[in-house]
C-alpha positions as CSV (number, residue, x, y, z in Angstrom):
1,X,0.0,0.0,0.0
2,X,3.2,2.3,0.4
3,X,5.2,3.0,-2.5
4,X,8.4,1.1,-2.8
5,X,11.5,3.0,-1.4
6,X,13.0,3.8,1.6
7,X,10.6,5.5,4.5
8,X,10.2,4.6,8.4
9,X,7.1,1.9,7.7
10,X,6.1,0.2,4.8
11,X,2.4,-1.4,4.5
12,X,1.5,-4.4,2.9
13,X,-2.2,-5.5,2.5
14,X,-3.5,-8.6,2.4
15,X,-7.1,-9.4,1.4
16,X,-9.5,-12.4,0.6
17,X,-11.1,-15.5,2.2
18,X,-7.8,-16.9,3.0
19,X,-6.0,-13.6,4.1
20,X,-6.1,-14.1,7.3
21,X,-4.5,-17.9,7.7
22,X,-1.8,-17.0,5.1
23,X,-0.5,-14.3,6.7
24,X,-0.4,-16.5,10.1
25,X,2.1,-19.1,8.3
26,X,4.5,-16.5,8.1
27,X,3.9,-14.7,11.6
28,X,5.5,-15.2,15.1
29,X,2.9,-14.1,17.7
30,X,-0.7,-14.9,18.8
31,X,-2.9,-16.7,16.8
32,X,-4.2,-14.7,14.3
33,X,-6.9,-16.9,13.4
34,X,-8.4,-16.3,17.1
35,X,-7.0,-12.5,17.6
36,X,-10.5,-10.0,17.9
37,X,-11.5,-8.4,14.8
38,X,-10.0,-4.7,14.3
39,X,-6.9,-5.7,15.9
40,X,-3.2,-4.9,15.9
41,X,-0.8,-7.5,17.2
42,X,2.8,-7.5,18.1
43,X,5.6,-10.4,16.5
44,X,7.9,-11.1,13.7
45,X,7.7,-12.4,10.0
46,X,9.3,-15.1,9.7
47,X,10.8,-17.8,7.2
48,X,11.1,-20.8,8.8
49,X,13.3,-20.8,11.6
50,X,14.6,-17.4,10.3
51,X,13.3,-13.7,11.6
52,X,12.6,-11.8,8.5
53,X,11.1,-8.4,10.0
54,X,9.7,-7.3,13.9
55,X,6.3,-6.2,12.7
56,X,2.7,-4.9,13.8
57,X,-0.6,-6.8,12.0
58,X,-3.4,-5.3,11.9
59,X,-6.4,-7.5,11.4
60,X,-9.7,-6.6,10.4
61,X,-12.6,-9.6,9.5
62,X,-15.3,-9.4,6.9
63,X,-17.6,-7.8,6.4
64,X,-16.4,-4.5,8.1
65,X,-13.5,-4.0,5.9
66,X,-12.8,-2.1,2.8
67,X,-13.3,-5.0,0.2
68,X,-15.9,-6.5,2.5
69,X,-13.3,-9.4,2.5
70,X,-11.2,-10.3,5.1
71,X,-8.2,-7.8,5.2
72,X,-5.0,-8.1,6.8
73,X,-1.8,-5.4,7.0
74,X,1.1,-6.2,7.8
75,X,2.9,-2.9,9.3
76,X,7.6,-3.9,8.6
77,X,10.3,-1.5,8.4
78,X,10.3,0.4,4.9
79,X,12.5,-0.3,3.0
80,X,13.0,-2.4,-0.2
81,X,14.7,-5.4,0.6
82,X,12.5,-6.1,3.9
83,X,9.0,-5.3,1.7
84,X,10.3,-7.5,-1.1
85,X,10.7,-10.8,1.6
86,X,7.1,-10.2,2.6
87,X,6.1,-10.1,-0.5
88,X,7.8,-13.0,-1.5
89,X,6.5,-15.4,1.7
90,X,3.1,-14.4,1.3
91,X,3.3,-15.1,-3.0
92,X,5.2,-18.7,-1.8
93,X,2.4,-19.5,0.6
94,X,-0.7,-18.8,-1.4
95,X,-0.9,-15.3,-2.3
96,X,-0.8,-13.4,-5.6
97,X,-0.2,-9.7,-6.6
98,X,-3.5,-7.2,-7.0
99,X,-3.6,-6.0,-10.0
100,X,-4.0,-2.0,-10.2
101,X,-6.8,-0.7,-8.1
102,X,-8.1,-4.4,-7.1
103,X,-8.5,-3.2,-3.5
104,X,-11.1,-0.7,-4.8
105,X,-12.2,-3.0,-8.0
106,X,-13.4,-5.6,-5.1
107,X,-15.2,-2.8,-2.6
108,X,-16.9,-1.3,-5.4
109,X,-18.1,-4.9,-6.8
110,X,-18.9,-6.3,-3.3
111,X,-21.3,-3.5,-2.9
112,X,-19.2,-1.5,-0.4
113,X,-18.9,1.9,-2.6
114,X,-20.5,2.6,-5.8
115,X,-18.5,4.0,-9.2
116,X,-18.4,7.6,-8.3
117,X,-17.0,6.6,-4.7
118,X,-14.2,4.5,-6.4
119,X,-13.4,7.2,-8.3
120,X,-13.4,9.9,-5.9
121,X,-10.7,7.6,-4.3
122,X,-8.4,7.7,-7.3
123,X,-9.1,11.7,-7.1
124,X,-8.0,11.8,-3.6
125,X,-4.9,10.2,-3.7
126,X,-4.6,12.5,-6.8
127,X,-5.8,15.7,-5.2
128,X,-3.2,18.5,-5.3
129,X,-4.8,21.1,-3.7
130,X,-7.3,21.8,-0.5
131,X,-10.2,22.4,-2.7
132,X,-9.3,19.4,-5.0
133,X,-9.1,16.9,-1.7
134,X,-12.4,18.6,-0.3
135,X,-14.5,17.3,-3.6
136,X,-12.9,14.2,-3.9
137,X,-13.8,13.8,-0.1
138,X,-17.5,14.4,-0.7
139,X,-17.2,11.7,-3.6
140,X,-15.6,9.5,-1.1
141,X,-18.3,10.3,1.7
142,X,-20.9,9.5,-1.2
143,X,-22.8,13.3,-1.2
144,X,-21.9,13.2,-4.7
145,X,-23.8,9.8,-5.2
146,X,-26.9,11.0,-3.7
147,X,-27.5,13.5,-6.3
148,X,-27.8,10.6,-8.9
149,X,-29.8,8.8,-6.8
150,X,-32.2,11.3,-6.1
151,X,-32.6,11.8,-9.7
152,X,-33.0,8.2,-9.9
153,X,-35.8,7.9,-7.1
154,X,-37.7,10.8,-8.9
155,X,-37.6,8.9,-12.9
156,X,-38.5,5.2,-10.3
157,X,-41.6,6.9,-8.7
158,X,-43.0,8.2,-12.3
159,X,-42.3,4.7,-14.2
160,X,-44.3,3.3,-10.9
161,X,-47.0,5.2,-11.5
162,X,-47.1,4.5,-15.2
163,X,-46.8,0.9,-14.6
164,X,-49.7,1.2,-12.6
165,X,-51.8,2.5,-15.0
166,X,-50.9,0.6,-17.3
167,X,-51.0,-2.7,-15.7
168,X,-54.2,-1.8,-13.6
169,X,-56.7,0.7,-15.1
170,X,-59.8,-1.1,-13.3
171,X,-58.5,0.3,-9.6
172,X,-60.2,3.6,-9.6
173,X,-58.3,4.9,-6.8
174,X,-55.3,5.0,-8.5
175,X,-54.0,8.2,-9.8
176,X,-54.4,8.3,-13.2
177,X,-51.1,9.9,-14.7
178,X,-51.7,11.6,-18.0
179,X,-49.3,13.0,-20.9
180,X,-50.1,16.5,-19.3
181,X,-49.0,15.7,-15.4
182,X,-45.8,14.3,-17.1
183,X,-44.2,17.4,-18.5
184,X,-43.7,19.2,-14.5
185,X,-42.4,15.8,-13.4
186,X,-40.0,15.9,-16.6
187,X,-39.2,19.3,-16.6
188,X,-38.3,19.4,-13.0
189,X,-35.8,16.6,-13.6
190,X,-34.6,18.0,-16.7
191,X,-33.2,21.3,-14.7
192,X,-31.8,19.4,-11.9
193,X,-29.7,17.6,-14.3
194,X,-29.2,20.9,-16.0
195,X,-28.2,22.1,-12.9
196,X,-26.0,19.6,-12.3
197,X,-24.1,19.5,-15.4
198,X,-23.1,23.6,-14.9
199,X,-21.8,23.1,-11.9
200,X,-19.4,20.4,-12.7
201,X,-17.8,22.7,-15.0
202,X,-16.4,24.2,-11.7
203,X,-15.3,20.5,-10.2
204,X,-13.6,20.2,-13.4
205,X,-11.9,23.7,-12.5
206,X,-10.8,22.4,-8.9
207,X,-10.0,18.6,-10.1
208,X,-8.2,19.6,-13.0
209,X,-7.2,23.3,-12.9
210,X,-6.9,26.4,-15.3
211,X,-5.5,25.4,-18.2
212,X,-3.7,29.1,-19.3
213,X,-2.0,30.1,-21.7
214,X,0.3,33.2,-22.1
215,X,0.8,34.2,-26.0
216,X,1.5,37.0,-28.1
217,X,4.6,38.5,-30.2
218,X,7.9,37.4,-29.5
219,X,9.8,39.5,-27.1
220,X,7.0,41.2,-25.4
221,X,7.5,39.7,-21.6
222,X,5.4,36.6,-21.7
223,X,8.4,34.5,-20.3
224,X,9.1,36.8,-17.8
225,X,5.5,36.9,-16.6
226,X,5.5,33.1,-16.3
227,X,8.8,33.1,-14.0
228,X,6.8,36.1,-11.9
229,X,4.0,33.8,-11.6
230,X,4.8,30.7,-10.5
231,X,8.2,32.6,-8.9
232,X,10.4,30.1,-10.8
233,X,13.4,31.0,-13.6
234,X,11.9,27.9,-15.5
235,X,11.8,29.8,-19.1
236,X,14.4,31.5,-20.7
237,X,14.4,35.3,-20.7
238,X,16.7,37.1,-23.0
239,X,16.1,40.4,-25.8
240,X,16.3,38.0,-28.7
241,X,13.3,37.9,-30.3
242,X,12.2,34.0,-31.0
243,X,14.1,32.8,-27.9
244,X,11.2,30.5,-26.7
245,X,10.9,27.8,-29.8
246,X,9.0,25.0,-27.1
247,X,6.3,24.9,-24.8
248,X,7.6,25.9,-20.7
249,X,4.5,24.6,-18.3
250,X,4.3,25.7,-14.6
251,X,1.9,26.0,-12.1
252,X,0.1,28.5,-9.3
253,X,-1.8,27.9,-6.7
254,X,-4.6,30.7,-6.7
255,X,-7.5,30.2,-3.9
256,X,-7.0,27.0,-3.7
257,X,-7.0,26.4,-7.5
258,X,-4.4,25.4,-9.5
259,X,-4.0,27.6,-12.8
260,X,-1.5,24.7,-15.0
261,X,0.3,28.1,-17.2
262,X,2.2,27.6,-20.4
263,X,4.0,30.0,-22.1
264,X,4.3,29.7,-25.7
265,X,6.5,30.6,-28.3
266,X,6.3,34.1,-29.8
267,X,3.4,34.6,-32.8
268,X,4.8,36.3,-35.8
269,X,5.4,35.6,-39.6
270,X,9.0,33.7,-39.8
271,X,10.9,32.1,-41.8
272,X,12.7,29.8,-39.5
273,X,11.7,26.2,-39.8
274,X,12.2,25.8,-35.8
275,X,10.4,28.9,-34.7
276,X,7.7,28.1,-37.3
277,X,6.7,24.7,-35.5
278,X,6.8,26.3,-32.1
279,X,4.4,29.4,-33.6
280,X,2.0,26.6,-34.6
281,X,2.1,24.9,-31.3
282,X,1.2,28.0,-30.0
283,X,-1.8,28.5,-31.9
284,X,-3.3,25.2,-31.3
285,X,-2.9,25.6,-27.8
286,X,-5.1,28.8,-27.8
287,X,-8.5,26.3,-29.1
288,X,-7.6,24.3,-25.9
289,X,-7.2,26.8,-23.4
290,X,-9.7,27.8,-20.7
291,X,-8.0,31.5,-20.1
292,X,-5.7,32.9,-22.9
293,X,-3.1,35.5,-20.7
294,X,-2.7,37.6,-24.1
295,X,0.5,40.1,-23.6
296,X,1.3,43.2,-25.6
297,X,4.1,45.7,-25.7
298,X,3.3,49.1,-23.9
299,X,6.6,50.4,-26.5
300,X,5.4,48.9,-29.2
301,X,3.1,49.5,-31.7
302,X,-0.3,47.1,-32.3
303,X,0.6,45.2,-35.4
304,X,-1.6,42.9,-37.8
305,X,-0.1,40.1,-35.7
306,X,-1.9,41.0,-32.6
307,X,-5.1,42.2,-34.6
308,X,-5.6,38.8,-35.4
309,X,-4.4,37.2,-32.4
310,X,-7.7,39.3,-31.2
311,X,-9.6,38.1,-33.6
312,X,-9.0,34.3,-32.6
313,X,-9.2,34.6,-29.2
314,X,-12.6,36.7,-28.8
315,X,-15.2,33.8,-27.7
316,X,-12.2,32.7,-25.3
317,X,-12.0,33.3,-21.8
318,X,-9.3,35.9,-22.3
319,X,-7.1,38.9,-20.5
320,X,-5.0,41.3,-22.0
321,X,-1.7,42.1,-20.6
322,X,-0.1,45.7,-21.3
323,X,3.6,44.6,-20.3
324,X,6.2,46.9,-19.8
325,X,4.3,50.2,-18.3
326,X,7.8,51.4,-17.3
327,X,8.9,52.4,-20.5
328,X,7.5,54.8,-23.0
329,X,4.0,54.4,-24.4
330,X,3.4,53.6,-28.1
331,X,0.7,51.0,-27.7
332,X,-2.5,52.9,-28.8
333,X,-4.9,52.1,-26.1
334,X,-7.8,53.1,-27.4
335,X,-7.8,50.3,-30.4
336,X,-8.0,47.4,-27.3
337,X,-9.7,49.8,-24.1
338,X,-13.2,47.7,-24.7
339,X,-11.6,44.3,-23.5
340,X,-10.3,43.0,-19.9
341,X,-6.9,44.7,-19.4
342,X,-3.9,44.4,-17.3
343,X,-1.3,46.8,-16.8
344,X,1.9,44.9,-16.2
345,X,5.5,45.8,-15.6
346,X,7.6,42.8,-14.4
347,X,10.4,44.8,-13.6
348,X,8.9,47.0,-11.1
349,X,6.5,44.2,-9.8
350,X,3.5,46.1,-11.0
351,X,0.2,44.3,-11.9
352,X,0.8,40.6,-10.4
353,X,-1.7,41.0,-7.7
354,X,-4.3,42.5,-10.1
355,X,-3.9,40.0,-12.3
356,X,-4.7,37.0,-10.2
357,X,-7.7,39.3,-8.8
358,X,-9.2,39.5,-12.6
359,X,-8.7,35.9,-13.6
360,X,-10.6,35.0,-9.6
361,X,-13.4,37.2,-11.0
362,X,-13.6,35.6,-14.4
363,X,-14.1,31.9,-13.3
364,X,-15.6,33.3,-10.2
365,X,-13.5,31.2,-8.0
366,X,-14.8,33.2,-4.5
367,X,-18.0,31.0,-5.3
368,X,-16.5,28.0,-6.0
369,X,-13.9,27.8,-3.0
370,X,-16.9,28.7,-0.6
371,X,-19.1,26.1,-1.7
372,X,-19.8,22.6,-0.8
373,X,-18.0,21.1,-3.5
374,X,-20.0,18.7,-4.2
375,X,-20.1,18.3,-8.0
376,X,-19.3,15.2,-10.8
377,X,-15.4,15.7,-11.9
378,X,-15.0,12.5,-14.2
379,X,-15.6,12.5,-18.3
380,X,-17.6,9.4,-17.8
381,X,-20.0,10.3,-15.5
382,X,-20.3,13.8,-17.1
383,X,-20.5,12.4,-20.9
384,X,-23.3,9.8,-19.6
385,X,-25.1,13.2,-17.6
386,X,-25.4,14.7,-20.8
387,X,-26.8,11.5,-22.7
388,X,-29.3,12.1,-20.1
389,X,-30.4,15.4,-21.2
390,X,-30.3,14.0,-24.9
391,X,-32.5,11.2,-23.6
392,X,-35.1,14.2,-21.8
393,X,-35.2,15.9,-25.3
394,X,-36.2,12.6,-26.8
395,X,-39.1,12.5,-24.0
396,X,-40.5,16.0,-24.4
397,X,-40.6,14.8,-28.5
398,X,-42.7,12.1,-27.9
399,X,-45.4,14.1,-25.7
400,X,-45.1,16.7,-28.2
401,X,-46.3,14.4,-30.6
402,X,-48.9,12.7,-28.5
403,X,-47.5,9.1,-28.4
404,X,-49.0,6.8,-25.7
405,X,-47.3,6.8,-22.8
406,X,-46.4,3.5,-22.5
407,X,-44.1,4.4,-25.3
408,X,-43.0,7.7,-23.8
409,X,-42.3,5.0,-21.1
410,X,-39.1,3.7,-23.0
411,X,-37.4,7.0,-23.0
412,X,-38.3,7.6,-19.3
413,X,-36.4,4.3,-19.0
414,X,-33.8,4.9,-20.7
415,X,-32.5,7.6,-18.7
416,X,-33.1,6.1,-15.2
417,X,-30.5,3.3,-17.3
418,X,-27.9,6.3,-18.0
419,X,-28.0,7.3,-14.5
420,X,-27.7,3.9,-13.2
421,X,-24.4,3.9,-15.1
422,X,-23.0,7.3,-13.3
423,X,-23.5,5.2,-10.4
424,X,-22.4,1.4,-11.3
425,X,-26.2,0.0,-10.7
426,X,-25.8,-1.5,-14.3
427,X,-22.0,-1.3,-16.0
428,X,-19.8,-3.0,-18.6
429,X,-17.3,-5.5,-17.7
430,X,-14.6,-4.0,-20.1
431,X,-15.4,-0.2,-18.5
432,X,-14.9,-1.7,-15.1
433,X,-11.7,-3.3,-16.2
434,X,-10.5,-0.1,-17.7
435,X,-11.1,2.2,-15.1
436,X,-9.4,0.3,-12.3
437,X,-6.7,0.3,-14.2
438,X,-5.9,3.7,-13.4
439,X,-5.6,3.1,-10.4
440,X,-2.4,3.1,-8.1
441,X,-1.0,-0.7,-7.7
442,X,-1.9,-0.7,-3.7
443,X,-5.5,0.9,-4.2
């Protein structure tokens, strides 16, 4: 369960119907097979005759475990060669290696946690800031799950009632449910998913970050701004024009929120095969941006370059920067005044603050770090979230054209199916498979 090194402890787990009796071959101390559940117990691992490690062996008895399964962990001395013998015993006396995320694989098929709770365990091992290990904690804690069950509960109680009807129209104190008491039930549903859906952009903002990127004409600061902001020399800053030919990638922690910055190589017309490829890059990288930091010279001149550097950017989330304040202005302000602006100069530490303050304002992060966090984060869940909505429009087109609601009744279905999936109530083998793979070997 520990990554493989050097450290003061080193955990190995142990889990399955024989977990417990295996592990007590190798072990010097009480009886494991009679020790109380939820347990830790003093002794040695041992090879035969031969002391291996002095350990501590925690032991914890189905089902009140993680996989539901009978767990062991065997607490040794980290290190690699002592972890490696442990391994070894147990493999020689019965065991076999988990494949990557088994641990979770098994909890998750057993019925401990559903899919969204496996997967906010991956996110919280991968969490890299507060905000990030706060959502993936309410994933964990399954407050995420109960907003797709809800959902769920609301599509069951509708097909109930159409089953009903269908199935026994004699029983007159029944509520009939017509086409016309559908829509509210439908519409209602349709927003919370709606609902739903905008505000995992912002869990995709906290999981993933602020993908930014800092472009413009060669020589106008953009390096410079990157070293200010993450206060790293990563990139190289000289008076060359063309100096940065690659992509430099850093990263700055604002509110909680990571903004993952690259700057790019310089945008102008050239003639060099080298710069050409890196002025390409950078272009591409504008399309899959989420905030475009886009720098100008205060000494220089706007030129065609930057008009249409405008041009492509303007349905982006985008700032302009007017670097270089401390020298003489030639930029003409008023061509750019109707966009967000910045006024930078890197040498006198001017604008940093306020720049960090704009880009909190555009993604309204203020909101985001003060609420509950509890939102979807993973492509899956969100692609199959929006299948739902498709599957809604498919509903309101059948009442639009009167069909009978038994066959209205399909579509209903199929979307309390979808949402099933968010979940793991129904799932592919092959997805399953694939998705604990991700995971870390030990999870």
């Amino acid at each position: 369960s520990t990554a493989l090194g050097v450290g003061a402890t080193s955990i190995i787990r142990v889990s399955g119907n024989e977990a417990i009796s295996i592990v007590n071959k190798i072990f010097k101390g009480k009886d494991l097979e009679t020790v109380p559940s939820h347990s830790i117990n003093y002794g040695h691992i041992i090879d035969g005759e031969k002391v291996i490690d002095e350990v501590l062996v925690s032991i914890m008895r189905a089902p009140r475990t993680f996989t539901t399964e009978d767990t062991v962990e065997i607490n040794c001395h980290g290190g690699i060669a002592p972890t490696n013998k442990i391994l070894e015993l147990l493999l020689n006396n019965g065991c076999r290696l988990a494949e990557p995320g088994e641990f979770t694989k098994r909890a998750f098929l057993n019925g401990r946690i559903d899919l969204i709770e496996a997967e906010g365990v991956m996110d919280l091992i991968n969490s890299k800031t507060e905000q990030a290990r706060n959502m993936a904690i309410n994933q964990v804690n399954g407050k995420v799950s109960s907003l797709i069950k809800n959902l769920r509960q609301e599509i069951i109680e509708v097909l109930a009632n159409i089953e009903v009807n269908i199935d026994y129209p004699e029983y007159e104190d029944i509520e009939q449910l017509t086409i016309q008491q559908l829509i509210p039930k439908i519409q209602k549903i349709k927003e919370e998913i709606k609902i739903i859906l905008s505000e995992s952009e912002n869990g995709k903002i906290v999981k993933e970050g602020i993908k930014t990127v800092i472009i413009g004409r060669p020589n106008v600061g953009k390096s410079s701004i990157l070293n200010k902001l993450i206060n790293e020399d990563k990139a190289i800053v000289t008076d060359i024009e063309g100096t940065t030919r690659d992509i430099v990638e850093g990263s700055l922690n604002v509110d909680g929120i990571l903004l993952n910055i690259i700057d790019t190589a310089g945008i102008r017309q050239t003639e060099d095969l080298v710069e050409k490829i890196g002025v390409n890059k950078s272009l591409e990288l504008i399309d899959k941006a989420d905030l475009i930091l886009f720098v100008l010279n205060n000494n220089q001149e706007l030129t065609e370059d930057d008009r249409l550097i405008l041009e492509k950017i303007e349905e982006k989330n985008y700032i302009i920067i007017v670097n270089k304040i401390d020298l003489e202005n030639r930029l003409d302000i008023k061509e750019i005044e109707n966009n967000p602006i910045i006024y930078m100069s890197i040498v006198n530490n001017e604008g940093l603050e306020e720049l960090k303050k704009k880009i909190k304002e555009i993604f309204n992060l203020e909101k985001i770090v003060t609420s509950d966090l509890t939102y979807l984060t993973n492509a899956r869940s969100i692609s199959l979230l929006k299948q739902c909505l498709e599957g809604i429009k498919d509903i309101e087109l059948g009442i639009e054209q009167n069909n009978p609601i038994d066959m209205v009744e399909i579509d209903i279905k199929r979307v309390w199916s979808l949402l099933g999936e968010i979940i793991g109530e129904t799932y592919d083998e092959e997805l399953i498979d694939q998705l604990f793979s991700q995971f870390c070997l030990g999870k």
